[in-house]
N, C-alpha and C positions, 0 to 999 in steps of 0.2 A: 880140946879144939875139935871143931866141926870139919873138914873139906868136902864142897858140896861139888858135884860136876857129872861129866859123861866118863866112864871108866875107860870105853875103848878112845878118847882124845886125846890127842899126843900133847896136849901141853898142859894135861891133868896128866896122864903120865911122869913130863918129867915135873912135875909139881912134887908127884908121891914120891917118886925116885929122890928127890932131895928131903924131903921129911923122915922117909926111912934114913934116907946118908946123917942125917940132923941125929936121929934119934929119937925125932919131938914125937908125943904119941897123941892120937887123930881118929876121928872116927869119920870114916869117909860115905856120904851119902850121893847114891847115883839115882840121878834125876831121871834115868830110864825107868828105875827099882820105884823111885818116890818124888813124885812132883812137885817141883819147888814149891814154896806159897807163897799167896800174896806179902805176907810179914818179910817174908826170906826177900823178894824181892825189894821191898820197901825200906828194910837195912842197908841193902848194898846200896840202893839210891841215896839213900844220907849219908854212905863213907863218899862214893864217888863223884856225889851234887846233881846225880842224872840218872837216868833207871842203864842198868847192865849190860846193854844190848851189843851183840856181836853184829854190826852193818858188815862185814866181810866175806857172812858167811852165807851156804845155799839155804837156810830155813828161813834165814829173815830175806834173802831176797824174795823167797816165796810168800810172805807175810808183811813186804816192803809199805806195797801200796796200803790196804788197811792199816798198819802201823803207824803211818806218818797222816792220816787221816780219822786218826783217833782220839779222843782226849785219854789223860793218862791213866785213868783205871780200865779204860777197854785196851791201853799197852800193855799194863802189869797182866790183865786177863789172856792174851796173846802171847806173851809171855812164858806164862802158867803154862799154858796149853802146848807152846812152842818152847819146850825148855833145850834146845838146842842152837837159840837163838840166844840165850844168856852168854854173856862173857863166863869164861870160866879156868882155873876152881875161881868159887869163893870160901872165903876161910873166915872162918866166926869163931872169935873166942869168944867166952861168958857175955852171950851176948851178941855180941857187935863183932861187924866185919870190920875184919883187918886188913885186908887183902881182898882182890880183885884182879885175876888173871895172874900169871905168872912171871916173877922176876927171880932170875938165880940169886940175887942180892938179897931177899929179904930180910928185914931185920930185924923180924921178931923171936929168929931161931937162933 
């Protein structure tokens, strides 16, 4: 299992703090270290049916207006570029995301 995200984010935090509590073993990639890709984002938009985007937060408010005046590969590019505007973690087993943002429920552990 993949978990991809920002390390100092408190809701990838307590993401990790329940996969350690789990057991489940993970390899965890920070988007600071290595920038998502287009692929990465392009999975999470076919678990989710919509590309990943964090509208809550300050990097997509900074990247607001061009984002919603874009078509969807100069999003996924913005994106790329902006990966703190990802929702996050995402969790990619063999593959495929399973996950998108954090729920203490998860049921794949």
């Amino acid at each position: 299992m993949k978990v991809y995200g920002i390390k100092n984010c408190d809701t990838v935090k307590k993401a990790l703090r329940k996969l350690n509590d789990s057991g489940a073993e993970y390899d965890f990639v920070d988007f600071k270290k290595t920038p998502p890709t287009q692929a990465l984002i392009k999975k999470a938009k076919t678990y989710l049916g919509e590309l990943p985007v964090n509208r809550r937060g300050t990097t997509f408010r900074k990247i607001k207006e061009d984002y919603e005046q874009s078509n969807e590969a100069e999003q996924i590019r913005l994106l790329v570029e902006n990966s703190s505007a990802i929702k996050r973690p995402l969790v990619e087993k063999e593959g495929k995301i399973i996950a998108v943002g954090f729920k203490d429920d998860w049921d794949f552990l």
